[in-house]
C-alpha positions, -999 to 999 in steps of 0.1 A, spaced: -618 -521 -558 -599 -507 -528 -615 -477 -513 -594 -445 -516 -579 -436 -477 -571 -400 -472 -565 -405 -438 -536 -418 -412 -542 -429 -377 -519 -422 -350 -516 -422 -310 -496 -395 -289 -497 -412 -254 -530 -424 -247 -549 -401 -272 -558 -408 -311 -552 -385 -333 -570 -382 -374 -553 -370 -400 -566 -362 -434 -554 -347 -465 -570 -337 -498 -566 -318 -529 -592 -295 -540 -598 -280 -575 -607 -248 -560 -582 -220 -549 -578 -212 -511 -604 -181 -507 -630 -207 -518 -627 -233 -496 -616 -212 -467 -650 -197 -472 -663 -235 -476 -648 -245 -439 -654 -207 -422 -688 -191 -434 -720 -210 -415 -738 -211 -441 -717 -234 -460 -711 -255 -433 -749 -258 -429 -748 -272 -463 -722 -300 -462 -710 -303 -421 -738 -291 -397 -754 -258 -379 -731 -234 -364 -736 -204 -344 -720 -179 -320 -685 -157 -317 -660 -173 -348 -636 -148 -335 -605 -161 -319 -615 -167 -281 -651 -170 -292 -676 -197 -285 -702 -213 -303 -727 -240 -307 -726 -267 -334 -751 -295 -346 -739 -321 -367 -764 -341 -382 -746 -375 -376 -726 -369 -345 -749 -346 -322 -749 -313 -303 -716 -294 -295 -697 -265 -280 -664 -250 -289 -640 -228 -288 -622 -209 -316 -583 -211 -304 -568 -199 -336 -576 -182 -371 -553 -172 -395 -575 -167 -428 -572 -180 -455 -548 -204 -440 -555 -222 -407 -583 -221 -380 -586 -247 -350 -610 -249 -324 -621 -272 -297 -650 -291 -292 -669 -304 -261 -691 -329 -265 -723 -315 -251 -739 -351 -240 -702 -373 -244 -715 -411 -240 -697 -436 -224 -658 -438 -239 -661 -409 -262 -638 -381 -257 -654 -351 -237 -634 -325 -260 -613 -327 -288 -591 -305 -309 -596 -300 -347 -567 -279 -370 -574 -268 -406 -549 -260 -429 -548 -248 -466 -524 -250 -485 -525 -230 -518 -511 -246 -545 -520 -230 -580 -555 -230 -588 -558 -261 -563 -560 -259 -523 -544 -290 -505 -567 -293 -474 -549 -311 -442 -572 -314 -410 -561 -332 -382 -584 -339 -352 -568 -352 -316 -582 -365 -287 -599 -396 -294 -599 -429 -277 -576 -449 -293 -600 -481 -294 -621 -453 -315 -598 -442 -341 -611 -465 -369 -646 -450 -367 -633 -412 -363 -616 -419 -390 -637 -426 -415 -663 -401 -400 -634 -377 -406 -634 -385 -441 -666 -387 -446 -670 -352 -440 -636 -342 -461 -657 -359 -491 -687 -342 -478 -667 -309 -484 -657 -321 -518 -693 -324 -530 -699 -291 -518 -674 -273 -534 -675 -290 -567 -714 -283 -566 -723 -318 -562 -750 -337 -542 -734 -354 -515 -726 -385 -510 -746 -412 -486 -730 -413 -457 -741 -446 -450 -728 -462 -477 -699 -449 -473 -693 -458 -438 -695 -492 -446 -666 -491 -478 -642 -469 -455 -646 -486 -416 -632 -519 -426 -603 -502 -444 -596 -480 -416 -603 -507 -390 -572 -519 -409 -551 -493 -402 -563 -486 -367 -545 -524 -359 -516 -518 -362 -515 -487 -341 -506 -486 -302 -507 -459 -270 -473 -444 -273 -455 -419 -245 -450 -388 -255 -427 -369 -270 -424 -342 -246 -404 -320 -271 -429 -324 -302 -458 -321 -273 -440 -285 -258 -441 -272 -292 -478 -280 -299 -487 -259 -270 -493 -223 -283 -469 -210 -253 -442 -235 -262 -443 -244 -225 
């Protein structure tokens, strides 16, 4: 049986960029408090503390990727938070910092979660990923009250399929348009 993909795999110039979208049976308050309040993170992601304010920084420990700092860059509840991430100990072709963007969509008594991490190598979009997802599925359990699934096992279903779609995807220029209107100055 074919594993279930949530996620596409793109470049924008020389970095990778992850993005994943999922449908929760849960309406937006829920899982905004889900992805916001430590916590819940704690319980499904990693440890986070500090300033969640916009400008504020904190500290995060996730269990299978290690100890980071970051940056709350915008927060628009229930709706949309990103942040950036350094890499407090970044080994040897991992990104230093990258950029992570929630959005929640409400859509009944459902929530369409899209999160879209940049910055990554491009050689290492296959593995992000299916980290990535990982942790969306991660989420899942968590909000449907379930125990979460081994990440282990499920590394080894999803990196083959998204080693798939990592081939066929190359270093592009960018678009310097679409890449002015990502900056939050539009310069």
């Amino acid at each position: 049986m074919a594993e279930c993909i949530l996620g596409t795999l793109r470049a924008v110039g020389s970095e990778g960029v992850v993005r994943m979208e999922d449908r929760f049976e849960v309406g937006v308050e829920e899982l905004w408090s889900a992805v916001t309040d430590p916590r819940r993170l704690a319980a499904w992601w990693g440890r986070l503390d500090g300033d969640l304010r916009v400008g504020g920084e904190f500290r995060a420990h996730i269990a299978d990727a290690g100890d980071f700092t970051g940056r709350v860059d915008v927060c628009e509840p229930p709706h949309r938070v990103r942040v950036t991430m350094r890499d407090a100990d970044p080994k040897p072709g991992q990104p230093e910092q990258m950029v992570t963007e929630l959005q929640l969509i409400a859509d009944g008594r459902q929530t369409v979660l899209v999160v879209e991490e940049r910055g990554m190598p491009v050689n290492l979009l296959a593995a992000y990923g299916a980290g990535i997802q990982i942790h969306v599925e991660h989420l899942a359990d968590h909000v449907a009250r379930s125990d979460l699934r081994d990440a282990e096992a499920r590394w080894g279903r999803l990196l083959p399929a998204y080693e798939a779609l990592a081939a066929g995807v190359r270093e592009t220029r960018p678009d310097p348009v679409t890449e002015r209107s990502r900056h939050p100055f539009g310069v």
